[in-house]
TIZADO-52500 format. One record per residue: x, y negated, z negated of N, C-alpha, C in turn. Coordinates in steps of 0.001 Angstrom, whole numbers, padded with zeros to 6 digits, always signed. Layout:
N
XYZXYZXYZ...
This chain:
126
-062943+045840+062994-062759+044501+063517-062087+043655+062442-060994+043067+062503-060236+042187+062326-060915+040369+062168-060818+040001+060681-061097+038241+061120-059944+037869+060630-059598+036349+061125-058676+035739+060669-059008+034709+060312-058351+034710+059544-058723+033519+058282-058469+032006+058989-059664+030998+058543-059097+029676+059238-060026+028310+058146-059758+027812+058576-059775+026221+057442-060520+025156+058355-060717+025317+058869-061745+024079+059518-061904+022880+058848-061463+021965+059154-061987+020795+058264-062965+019815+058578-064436+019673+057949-065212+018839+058918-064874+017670+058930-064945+017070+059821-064857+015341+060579-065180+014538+058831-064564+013949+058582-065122+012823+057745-065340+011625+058126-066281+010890+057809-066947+010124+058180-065934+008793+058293-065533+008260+056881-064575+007552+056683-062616+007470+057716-063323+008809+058177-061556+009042+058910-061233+007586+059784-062456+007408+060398-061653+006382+061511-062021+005031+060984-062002+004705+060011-062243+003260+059179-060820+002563+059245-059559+003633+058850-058073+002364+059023-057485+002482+060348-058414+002754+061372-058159+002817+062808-058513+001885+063320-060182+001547+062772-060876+000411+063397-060056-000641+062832-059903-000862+061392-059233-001964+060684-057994-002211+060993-057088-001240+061337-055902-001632+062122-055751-002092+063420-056581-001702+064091-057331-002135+065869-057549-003365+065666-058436-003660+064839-058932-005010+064816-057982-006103+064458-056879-005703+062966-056086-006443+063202-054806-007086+064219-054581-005697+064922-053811-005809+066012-054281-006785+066802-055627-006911+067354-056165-007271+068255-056195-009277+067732-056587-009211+066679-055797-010564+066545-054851-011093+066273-053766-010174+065870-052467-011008+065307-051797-011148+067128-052417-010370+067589-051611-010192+069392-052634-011290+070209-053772-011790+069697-054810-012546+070513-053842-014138+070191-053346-014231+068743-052904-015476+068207-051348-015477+069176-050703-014722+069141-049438-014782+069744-049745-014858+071091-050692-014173+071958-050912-014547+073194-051332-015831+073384-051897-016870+072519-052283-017980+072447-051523-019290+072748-050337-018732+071878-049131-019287+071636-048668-020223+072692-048599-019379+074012-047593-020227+074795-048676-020800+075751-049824-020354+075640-051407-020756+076280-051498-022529+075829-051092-022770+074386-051822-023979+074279-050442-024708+073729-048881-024446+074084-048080-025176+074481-048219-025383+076027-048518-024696+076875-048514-024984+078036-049736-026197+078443-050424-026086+077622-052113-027045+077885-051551-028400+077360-051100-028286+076106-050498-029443+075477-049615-030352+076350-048421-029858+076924-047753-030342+077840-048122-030608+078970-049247-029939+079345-049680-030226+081116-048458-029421+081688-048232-028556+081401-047162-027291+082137-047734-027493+083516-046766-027759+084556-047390-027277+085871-047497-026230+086234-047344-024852+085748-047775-023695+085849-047961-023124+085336-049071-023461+084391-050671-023847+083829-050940-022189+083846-051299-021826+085320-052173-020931+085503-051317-019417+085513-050145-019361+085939-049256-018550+085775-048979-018207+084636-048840-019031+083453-048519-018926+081841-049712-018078+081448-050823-018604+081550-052376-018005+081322-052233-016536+081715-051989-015974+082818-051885-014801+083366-051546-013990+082889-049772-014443+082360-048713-013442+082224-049119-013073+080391-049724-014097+079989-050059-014525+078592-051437-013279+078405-052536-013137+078879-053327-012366+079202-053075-010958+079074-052052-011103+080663-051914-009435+080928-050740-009093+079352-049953-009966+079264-048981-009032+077299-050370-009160+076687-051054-009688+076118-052074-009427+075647-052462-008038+075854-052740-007633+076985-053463-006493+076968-052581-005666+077298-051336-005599+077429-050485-004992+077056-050280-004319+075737-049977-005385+074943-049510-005903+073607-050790-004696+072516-052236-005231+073317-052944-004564+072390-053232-003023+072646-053124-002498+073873-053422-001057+074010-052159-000928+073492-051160-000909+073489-049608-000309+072641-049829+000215+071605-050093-001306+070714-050630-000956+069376-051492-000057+068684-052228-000423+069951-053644+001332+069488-053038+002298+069929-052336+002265+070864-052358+003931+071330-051165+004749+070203-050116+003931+069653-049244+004041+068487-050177+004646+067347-050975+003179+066752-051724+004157+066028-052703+005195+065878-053405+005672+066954-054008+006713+067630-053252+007660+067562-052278+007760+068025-051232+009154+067379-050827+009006+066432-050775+008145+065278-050193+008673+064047-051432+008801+063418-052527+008498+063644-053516+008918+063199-053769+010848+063719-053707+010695+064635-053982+012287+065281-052825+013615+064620-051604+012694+064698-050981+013615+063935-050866+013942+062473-051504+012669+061457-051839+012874+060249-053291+014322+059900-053963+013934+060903-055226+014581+061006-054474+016337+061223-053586+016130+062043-053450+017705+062347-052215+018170+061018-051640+017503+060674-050682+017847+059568-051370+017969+058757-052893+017553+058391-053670+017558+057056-054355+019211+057070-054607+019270+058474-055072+020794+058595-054229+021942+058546-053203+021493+058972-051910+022410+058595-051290+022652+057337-051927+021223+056539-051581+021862+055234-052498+022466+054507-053818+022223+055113-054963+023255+054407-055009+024571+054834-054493+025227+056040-054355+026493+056242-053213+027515+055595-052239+026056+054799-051265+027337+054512-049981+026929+055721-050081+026829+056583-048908+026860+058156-048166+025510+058084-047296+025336+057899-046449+023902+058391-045287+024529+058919-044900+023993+060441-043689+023939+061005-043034+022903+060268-041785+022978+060545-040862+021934+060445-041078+020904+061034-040978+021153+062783-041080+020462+063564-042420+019625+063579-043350+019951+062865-044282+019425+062818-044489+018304+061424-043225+018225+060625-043227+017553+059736-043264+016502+059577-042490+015902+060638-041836+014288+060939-043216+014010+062576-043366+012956+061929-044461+011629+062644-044215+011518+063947-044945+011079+064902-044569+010822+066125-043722+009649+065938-042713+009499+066933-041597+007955+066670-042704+006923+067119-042402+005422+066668-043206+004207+067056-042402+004075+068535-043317+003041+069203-042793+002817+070519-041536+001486+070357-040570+001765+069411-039698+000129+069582-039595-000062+070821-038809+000480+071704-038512+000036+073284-039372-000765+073758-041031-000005+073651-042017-001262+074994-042108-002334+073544-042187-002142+072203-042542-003072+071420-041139-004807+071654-040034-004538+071942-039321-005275+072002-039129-005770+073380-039139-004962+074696-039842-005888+075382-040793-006691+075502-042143-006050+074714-043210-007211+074613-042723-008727+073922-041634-008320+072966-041391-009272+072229-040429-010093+072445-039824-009686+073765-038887-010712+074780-039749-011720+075883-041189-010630+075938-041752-010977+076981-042514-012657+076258-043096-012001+075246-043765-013393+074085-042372-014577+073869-041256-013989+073570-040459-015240+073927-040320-015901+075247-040173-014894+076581-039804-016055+077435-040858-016439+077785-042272-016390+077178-043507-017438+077337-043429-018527+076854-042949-018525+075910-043088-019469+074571-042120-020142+075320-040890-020161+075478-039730-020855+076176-039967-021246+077477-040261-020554+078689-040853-021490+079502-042431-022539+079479-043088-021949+078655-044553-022624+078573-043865-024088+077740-042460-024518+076545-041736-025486+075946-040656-026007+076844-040484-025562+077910-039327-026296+078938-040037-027602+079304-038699-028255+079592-039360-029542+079841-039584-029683+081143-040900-030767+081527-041692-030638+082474-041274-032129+083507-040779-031879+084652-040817-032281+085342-041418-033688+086066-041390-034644+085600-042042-035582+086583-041526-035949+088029-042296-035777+088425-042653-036057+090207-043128-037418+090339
């Protein structure tokens, strides 16, 4: 009978500490920017108040699962490149990082402008 050799690496405890700390910061630097066009719109008495709130919300929670799920795979793939280098095995292909999401990241970041720009348009008196 035949064994093959393998490397197991146990879980460390510390692994998911710059996951939480990066989560967390995400979660407010994207809570403050969702804010943004929330309390120009309040300030002004925006008449569509409640629409700004919404769209402001849902990028929010847009904005913040992105961010995690980005770093969730470069976390996952650090984790598996770390085991790959303890066994000895590295592909090539396995060398280079998962890509970041620019595409949905720059729509979000068109989307945070045309909040900000309509929540600052000028408002209408009736």
């Amino acid at each position: 009978m035949f064994l093959l050799a393998s490397a197991n690496l146990a879980p460390d405890a510390d692994a998911a500490r710059p996951a939480i700390v990066i989560g967390l910061l995400a979660i407010g630097a994207i809570a403050v920017l969702a804010m943004t066009p929330i309390g120009i719109a309040r300030t002004r008495r925006h008449p569509h108040m409640d629409a700004i709130l919404t769209l402001a919300i849902f990028w929010g929670i847009f904005g913040v699962a992105s961010v995690i799920y980005a770093v969730e795979q470069r976390i996952k793939w650090s984790e598996d490149f770390s085991s790959q280098i303890a066994t000895g095995y590295v592909a090539d292909e396995d060398a280079t990082p998962p890509p970041m999401p620019w595409g949905p990241w720059g729509l979000l970041a068109a989307g945070e402008g045309a909040l900000v720009f309509w929540a600052a348009a000028p408002v209408r008196k009736r």
